[in-house]
N, CA, C and O atoms as CSV, one atom per row, in Angstrom:
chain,resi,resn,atom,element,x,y,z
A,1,UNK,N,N,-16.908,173.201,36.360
A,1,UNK,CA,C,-15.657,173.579,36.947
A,1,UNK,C,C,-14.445,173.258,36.078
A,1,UNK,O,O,-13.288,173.509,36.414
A,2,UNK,N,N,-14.766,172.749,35.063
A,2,UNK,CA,C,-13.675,172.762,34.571
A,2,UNK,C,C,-12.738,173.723,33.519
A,2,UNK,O,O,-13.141,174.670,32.843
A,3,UNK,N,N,-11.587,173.265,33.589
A,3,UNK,CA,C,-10.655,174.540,32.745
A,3,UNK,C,C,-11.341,175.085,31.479
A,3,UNK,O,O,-10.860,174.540,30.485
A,4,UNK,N,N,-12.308,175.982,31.179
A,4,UNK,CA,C,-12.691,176.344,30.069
A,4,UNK,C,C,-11.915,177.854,29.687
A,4,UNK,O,O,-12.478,178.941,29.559
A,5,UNK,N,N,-10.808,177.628,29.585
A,5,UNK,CA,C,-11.030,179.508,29.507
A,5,UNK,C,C,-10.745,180.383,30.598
A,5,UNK,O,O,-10.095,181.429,30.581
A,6,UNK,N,N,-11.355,179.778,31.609
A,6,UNK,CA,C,-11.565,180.617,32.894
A,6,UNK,C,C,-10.152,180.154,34.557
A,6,UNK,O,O,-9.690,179.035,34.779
A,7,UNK,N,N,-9.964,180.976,35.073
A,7,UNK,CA,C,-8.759,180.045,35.830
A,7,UNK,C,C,-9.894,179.860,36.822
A,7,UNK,O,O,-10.787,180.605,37.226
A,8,UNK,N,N,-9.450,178.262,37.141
A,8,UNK,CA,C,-9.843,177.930,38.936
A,8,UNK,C,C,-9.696,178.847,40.039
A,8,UNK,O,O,-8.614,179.409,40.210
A,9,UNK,N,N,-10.613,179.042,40.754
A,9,UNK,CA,C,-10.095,180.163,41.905
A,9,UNK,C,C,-10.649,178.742,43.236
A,9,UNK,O,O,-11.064,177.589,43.352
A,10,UNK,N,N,-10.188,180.108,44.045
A,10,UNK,CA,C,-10.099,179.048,46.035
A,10,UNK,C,C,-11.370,178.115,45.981
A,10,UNK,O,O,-11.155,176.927,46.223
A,11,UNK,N,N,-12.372,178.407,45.762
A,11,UNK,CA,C,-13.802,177.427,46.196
A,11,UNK,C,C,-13.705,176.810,44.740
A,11,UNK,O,O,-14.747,176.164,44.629
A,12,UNK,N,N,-13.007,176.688,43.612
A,12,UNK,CA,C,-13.247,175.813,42.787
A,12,UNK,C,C,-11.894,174.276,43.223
A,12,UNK,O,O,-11.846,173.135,42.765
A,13,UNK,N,N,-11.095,174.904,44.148
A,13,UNK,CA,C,-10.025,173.636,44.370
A,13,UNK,C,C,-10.225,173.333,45.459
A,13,UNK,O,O,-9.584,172.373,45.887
A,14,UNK,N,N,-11.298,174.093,46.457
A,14,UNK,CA,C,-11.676,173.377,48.159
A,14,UNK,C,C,-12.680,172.476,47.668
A,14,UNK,O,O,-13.278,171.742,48.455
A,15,UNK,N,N,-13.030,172.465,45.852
A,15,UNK,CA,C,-13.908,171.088,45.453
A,15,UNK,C,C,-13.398,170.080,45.442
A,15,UNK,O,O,-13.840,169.053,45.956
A,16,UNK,N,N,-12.152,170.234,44.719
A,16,UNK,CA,C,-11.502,169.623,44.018
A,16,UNK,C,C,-10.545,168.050,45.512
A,16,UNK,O,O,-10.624,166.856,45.804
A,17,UNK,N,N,-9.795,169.323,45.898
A,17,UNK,CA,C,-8.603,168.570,46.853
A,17,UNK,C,C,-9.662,168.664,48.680
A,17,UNK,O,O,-10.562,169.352,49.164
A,18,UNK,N,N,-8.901,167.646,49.036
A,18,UNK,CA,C,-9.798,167.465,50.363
A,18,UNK,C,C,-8.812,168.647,51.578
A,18,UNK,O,O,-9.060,168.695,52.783
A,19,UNK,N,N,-7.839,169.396,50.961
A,19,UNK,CA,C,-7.442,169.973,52.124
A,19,UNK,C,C,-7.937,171.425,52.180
A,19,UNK,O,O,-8.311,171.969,51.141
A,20,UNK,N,N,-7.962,172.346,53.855
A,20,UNK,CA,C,-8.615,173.076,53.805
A,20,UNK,C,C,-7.325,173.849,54.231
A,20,UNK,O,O,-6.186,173.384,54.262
A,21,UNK,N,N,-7.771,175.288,54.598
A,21,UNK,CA,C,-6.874,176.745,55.408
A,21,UNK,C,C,-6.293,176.486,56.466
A,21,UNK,O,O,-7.204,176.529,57.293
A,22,UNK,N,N,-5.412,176.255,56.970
A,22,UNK,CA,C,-3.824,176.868,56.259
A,22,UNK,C,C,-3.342,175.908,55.732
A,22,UNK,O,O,-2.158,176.090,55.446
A,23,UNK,N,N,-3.953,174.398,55.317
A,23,UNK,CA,C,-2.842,173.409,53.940
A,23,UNK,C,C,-3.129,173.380,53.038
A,23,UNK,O,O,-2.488,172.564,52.375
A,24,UNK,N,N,-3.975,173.971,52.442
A,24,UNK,CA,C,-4.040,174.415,50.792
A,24,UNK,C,C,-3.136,175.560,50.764
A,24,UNK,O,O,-3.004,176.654,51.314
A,25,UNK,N,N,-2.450,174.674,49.697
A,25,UNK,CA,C,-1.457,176.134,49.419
A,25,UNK,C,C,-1.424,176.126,47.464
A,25,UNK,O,O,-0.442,176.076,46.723
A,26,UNK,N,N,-2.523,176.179,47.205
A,26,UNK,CA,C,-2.481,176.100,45.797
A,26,UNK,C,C,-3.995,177.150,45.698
A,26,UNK,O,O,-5.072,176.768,46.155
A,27,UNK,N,N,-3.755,178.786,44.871
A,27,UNK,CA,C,-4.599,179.714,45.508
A,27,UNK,C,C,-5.238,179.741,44.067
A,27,UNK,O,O,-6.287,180.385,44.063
A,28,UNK,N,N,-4.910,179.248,42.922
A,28,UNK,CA,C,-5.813,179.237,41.520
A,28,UNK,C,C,-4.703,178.710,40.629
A,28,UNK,O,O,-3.473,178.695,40.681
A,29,UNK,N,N,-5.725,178.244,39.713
A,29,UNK,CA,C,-4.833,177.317,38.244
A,29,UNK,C,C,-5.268,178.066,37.298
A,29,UNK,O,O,-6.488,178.182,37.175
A,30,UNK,N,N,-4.369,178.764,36.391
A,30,UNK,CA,C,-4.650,179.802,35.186
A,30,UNK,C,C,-4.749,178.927,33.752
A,30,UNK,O,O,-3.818,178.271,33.285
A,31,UNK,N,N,-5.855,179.040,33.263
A,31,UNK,CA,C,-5.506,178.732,31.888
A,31,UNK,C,C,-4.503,178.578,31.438
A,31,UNK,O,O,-4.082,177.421,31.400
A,32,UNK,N,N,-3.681,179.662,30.903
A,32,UNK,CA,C,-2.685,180.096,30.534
A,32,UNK,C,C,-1.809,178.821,30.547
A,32,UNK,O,O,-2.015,178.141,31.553
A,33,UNK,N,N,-0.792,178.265,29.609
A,33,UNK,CA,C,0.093,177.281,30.173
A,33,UNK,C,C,-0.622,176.047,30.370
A,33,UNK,O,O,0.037,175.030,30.156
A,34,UNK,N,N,-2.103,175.868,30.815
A,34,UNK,CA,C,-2.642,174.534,31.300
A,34,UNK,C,C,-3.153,174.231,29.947
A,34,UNK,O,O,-3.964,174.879,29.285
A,35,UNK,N,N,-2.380,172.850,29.575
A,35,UNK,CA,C,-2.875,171.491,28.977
A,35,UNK,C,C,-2.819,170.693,29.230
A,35,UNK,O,O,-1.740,170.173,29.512
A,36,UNK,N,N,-4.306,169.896,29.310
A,36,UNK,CA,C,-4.799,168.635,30.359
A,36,UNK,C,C,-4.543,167.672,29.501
A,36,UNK,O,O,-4.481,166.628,30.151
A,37,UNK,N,N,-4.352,167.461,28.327
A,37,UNK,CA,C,-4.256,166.714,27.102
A,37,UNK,C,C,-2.613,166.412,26.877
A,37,UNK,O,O,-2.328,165.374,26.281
A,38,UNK,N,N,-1.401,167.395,27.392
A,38,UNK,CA,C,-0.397,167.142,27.553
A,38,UNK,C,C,-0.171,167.016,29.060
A,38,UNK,O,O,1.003,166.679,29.216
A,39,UNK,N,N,-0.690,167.121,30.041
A,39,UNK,CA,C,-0.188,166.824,31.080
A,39,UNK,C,C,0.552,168.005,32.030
A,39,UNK,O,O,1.444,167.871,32.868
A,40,UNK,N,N,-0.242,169.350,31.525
A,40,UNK,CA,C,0.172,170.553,32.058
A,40,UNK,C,C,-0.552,171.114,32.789
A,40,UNK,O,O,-1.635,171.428,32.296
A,41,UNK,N,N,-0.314,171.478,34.205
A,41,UNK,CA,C,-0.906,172.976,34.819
A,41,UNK,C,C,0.050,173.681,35.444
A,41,UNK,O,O,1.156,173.394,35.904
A,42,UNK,N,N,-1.009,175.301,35.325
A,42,UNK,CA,C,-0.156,176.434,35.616
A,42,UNK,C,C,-0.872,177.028,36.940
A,42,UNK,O,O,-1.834,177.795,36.953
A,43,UNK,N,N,-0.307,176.593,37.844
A,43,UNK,CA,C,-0.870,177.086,39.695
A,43,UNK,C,C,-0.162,178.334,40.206
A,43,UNK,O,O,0.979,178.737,39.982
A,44,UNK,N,N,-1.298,178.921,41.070
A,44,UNK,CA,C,-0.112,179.718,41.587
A,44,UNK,C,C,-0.546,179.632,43.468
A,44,UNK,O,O,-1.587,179.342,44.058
A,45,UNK,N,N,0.701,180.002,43.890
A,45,UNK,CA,C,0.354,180.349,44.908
A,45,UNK,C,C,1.139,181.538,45.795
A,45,UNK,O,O,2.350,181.669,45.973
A,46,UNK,N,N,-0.120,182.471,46.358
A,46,UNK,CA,C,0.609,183.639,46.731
A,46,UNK,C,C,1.137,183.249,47.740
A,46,UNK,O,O,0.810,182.204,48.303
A,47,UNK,N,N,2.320,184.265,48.253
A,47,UNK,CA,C,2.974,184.694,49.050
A,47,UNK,C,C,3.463,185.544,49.939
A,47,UNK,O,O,4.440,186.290,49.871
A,48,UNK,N,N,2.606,185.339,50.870
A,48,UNK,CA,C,2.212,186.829,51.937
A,48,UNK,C,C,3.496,186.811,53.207
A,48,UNK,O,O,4.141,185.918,53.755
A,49,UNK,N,N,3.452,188.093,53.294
A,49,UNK,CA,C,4.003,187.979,54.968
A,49,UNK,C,C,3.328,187.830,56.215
A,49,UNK,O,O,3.840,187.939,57.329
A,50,UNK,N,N,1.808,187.504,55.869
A,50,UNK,CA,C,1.318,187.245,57.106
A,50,UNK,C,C,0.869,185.640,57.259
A,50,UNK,O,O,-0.051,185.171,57.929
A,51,UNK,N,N,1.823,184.977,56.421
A,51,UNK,CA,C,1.413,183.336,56.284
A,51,UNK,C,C,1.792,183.088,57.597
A,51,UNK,O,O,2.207,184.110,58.142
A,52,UNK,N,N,1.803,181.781,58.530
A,52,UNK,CA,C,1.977,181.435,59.540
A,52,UNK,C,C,3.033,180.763,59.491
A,52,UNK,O,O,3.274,179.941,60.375
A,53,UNK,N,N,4.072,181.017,58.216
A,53,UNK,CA,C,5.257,180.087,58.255
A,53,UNK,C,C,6.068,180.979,58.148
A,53,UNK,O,O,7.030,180.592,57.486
A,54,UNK,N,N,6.167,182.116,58.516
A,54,UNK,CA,C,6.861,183.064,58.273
A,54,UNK,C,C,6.953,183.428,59.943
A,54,UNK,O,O,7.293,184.590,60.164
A,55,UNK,N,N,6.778,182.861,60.743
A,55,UNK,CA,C,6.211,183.391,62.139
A,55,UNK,C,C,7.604,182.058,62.885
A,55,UNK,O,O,7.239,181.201,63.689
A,56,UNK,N,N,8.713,182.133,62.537
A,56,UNK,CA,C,9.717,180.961,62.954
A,56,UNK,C,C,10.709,181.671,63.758
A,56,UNK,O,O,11.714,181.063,64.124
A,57,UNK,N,N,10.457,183.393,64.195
A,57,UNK,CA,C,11.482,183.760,65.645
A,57,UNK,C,C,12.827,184.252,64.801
A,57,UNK,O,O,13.733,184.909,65.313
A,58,UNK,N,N,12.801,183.913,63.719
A,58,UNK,CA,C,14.190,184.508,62.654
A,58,UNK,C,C,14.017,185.914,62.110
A,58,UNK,O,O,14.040,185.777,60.887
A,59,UNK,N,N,13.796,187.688,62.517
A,59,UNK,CA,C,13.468,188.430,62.204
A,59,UNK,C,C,14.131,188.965,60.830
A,59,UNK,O,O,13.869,189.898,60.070
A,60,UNK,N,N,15.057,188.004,60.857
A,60,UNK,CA,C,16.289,188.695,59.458
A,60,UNK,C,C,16.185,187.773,58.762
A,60,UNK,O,O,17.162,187.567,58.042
A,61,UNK,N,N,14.870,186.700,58.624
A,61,UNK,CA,C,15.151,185.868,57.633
A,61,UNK,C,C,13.510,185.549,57.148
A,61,UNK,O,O,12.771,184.756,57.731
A,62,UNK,N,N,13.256,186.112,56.319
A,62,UNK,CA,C,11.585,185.716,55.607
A,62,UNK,C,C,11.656,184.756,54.581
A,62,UNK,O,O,11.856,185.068,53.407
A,63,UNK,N,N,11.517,183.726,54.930
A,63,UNK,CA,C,11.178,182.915,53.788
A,63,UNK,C,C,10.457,181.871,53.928
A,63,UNK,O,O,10.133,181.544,55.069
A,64,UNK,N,N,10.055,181.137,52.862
A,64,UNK,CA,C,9.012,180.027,52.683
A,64,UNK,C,C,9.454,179.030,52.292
A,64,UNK,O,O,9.935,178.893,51.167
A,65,UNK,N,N,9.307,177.441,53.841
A,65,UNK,CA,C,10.000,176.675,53.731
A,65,UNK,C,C,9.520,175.611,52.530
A,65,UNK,O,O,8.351,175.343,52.254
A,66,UNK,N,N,10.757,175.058,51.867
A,66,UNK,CA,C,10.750,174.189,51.008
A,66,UNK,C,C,9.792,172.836,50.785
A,66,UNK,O,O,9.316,172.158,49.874
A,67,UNK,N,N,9.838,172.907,52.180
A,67,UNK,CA,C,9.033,171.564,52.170
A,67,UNK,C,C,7.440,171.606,51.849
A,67,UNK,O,O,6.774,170.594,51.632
A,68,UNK,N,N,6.930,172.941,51.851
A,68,UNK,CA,C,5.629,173.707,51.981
A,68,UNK,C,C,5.583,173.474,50.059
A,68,UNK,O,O,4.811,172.794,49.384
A,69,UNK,N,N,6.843,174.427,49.605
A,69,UNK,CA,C,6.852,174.432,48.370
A,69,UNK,C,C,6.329,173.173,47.487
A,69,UNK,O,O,5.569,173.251,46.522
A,70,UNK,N,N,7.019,171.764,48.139
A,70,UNK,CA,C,6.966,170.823,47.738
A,70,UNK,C,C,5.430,170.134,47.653
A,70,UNK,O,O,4.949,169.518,46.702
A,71,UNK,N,N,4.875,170.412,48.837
A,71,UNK,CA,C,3.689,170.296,49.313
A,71,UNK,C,C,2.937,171.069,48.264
A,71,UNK,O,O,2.035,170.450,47.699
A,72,UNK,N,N,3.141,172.252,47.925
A,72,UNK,CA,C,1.892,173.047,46.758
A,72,UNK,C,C,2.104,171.992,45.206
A,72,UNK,O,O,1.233,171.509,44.482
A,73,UNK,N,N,3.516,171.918,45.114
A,73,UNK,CA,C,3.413,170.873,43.758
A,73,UNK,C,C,2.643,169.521,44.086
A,73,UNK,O,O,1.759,169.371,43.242
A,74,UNK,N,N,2.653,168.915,44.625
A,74,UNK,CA,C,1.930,167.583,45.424
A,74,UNK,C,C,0.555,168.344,44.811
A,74,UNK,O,O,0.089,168.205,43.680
A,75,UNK,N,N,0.128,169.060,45.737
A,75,UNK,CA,C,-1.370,169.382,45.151
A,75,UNK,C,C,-1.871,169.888,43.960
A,75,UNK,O,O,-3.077,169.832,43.717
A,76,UNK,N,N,-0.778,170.553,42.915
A,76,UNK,CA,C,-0.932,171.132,42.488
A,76,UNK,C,C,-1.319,169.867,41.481
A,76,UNK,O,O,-2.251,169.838,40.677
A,77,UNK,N,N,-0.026,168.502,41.842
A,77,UNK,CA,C,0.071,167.162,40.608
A,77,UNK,C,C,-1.428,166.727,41.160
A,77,UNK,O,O,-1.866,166.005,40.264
A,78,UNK,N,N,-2.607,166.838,42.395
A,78,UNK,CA,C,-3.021,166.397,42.358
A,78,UNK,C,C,-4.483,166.979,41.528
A,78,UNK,O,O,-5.430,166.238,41.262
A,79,UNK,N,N,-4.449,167.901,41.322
A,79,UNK,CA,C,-5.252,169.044,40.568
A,79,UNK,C,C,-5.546,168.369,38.862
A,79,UNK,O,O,-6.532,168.132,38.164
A,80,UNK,N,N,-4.196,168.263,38.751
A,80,UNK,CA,C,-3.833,167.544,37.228
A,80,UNK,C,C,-4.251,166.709,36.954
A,80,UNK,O,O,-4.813,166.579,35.866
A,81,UNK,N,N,-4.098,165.273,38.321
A,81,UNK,CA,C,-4.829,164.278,37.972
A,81,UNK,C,C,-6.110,164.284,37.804
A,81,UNK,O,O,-6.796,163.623,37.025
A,82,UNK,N,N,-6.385,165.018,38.528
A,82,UNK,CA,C,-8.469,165.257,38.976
A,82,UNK,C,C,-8.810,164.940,37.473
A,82,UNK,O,O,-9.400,163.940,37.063
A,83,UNK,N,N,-8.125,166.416,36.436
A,83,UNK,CA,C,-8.461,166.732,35.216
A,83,UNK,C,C,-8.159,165.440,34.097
A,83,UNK,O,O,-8.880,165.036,33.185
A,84,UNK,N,N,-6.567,164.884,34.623
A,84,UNK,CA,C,-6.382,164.054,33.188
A,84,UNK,C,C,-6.554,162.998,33.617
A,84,UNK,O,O,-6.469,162.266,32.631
A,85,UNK,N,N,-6.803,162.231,34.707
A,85,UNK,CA,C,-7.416,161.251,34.788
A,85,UNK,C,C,-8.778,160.679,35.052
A,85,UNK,O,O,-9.223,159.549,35.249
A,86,UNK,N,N,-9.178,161.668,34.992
A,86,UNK,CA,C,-10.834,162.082,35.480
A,86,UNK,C,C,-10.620,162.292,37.093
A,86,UNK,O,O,-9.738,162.283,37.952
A,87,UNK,N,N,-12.304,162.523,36.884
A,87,UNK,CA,C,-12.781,162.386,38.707
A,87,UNK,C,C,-12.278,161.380,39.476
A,87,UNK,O,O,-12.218,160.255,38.979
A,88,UNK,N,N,-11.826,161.602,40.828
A,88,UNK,CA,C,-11.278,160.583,41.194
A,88,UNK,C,C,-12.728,160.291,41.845
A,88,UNK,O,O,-13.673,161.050,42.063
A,89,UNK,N,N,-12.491,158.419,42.158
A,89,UNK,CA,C,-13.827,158.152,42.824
A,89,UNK,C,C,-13.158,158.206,44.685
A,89,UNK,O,O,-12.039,158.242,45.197
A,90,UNK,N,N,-14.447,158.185,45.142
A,90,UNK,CA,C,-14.780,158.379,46.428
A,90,UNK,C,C,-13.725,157.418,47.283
A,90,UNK,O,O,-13.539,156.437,46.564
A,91,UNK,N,N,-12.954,157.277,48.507
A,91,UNK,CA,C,-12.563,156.567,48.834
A,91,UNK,C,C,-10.879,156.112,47.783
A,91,UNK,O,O,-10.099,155.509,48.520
A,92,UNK,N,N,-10.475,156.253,46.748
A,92,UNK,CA,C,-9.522,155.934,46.076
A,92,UNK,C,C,-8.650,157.243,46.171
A,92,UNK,O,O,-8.822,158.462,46.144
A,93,UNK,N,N,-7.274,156.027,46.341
A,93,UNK,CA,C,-5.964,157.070,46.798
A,93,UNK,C,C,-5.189,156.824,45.688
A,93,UNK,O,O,-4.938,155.735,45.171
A,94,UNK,N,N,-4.572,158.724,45.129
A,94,UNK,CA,C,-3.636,158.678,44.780
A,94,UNK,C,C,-2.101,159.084,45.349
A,94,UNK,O,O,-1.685,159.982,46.081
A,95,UNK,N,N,-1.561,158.113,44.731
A,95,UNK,CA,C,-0.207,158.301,45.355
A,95,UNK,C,C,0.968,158.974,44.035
A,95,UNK,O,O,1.259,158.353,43.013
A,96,UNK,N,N,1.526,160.443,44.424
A,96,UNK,CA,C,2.535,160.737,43.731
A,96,UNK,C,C,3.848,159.981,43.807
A,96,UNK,O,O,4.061,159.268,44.788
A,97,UNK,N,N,4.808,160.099,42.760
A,97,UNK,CA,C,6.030,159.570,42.816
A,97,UNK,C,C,6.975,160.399,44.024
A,97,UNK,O,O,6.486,161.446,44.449
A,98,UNK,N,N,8.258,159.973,44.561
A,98,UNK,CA,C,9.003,160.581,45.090
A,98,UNK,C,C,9.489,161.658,44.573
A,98,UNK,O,O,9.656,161.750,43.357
A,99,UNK,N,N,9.860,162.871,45.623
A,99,UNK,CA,C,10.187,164.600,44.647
A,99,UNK,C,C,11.732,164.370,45.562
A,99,UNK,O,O,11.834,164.456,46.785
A,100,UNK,N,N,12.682,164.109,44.734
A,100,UNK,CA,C,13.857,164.254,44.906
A,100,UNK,C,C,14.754,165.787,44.514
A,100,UNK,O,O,15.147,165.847,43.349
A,101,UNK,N,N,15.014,166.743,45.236
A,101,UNK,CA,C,15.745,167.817,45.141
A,101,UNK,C,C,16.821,167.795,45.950
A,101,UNK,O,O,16.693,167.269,47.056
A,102,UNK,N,N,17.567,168.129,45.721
A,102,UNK,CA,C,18.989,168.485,46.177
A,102,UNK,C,C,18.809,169.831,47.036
A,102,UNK,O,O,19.324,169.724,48.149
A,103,UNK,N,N,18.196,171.083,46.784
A,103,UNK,CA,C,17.438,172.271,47.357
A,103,UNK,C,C,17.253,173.179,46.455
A,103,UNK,O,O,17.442,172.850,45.284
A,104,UNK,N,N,16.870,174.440,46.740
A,104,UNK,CA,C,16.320,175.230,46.096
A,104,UNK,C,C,17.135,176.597,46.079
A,104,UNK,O,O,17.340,177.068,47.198
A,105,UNK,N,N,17.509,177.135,45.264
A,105,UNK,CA,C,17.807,178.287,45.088
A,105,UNK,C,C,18.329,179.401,46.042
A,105,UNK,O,O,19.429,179.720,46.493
A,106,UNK,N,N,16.872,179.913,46.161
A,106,UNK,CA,C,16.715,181.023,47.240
A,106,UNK,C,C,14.926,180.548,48.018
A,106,UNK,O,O,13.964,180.331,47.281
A,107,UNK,N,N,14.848,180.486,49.270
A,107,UNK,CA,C,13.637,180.233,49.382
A,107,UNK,C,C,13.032,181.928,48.819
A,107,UNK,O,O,13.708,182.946,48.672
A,108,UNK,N,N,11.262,181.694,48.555
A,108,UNK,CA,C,10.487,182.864,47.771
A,108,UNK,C,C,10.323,183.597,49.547
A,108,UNK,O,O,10.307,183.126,50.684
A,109,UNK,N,N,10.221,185.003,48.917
A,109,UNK,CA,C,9.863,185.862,50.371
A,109,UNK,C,C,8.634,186.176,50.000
A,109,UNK,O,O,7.943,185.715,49.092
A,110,UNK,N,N,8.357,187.242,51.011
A,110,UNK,CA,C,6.610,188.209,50.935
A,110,UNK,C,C,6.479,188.890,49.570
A,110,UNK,O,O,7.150,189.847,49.185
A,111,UNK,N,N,5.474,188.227,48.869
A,111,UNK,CA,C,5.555,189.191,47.801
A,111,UNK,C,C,5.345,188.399,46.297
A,111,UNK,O,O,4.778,188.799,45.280
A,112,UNK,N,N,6.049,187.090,46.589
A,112,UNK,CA,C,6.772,186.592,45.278
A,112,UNK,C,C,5.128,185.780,45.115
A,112,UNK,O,O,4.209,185.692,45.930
A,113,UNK,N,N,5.231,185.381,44.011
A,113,UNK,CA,C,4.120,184.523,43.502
A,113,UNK,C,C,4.671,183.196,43.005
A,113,UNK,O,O,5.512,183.128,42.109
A,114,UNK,N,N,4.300,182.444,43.454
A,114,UNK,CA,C,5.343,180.711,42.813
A,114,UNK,C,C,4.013,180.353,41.828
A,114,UNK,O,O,4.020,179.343,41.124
């Protein structure tokens, strides 16, 4: 399973991370961009209009809340570690640093790929 060349797809990161459908929000890691040796990956995650966070009663407003966003980097740093710190063992927690933002831009709508 590891980055050879090939990108991670869904059943190679439901190995990886212990979360399942609808809190995985990290849908494949592309080669491309990923170095485990510098401390890089390149995730993506799509962005549908039929996600269940899009379902908030606001008909004039589609977007994907931030905090979700924040949540795919979380997994995405935890993807990274798997790779550059090895396997994690059984029972051992990692803990990310605090993600301090001020906010974001524009939240992403139906369509966009983060």
């Amino acid at each position: 399973m590891p980055l050879t060349g090939h990108p991670l797809q869904f059943n190679d990161i439901q190995a990886i991370l212990p979360h399942r459908y609808p809190c995985l929000l990290v849908d494949r890691v592309l080669p491309a961009g990923t170095c485990i040796a510098e401390g890089r990956l390149s995730a993506i995650k799509n962005i549908t209009a039929n996600e269940p966070t899009f379902w908030n009663g606001h008909a004039h407003f589609a977007g994907f809340p931030g905090v979700l966003l924040v949540e795919a980097l979380a997994q995405s740093t935890g993807l990274l570690a798997h790779y550059y710190l090895g396997a994690l063992n059984e029972g051992r927690i990692t803990i990310s640093p605090p993600f301090s933002a001020r906010g974001f831009i524009a939240p992403p709508a139906p369509g966009t790929r983060c």
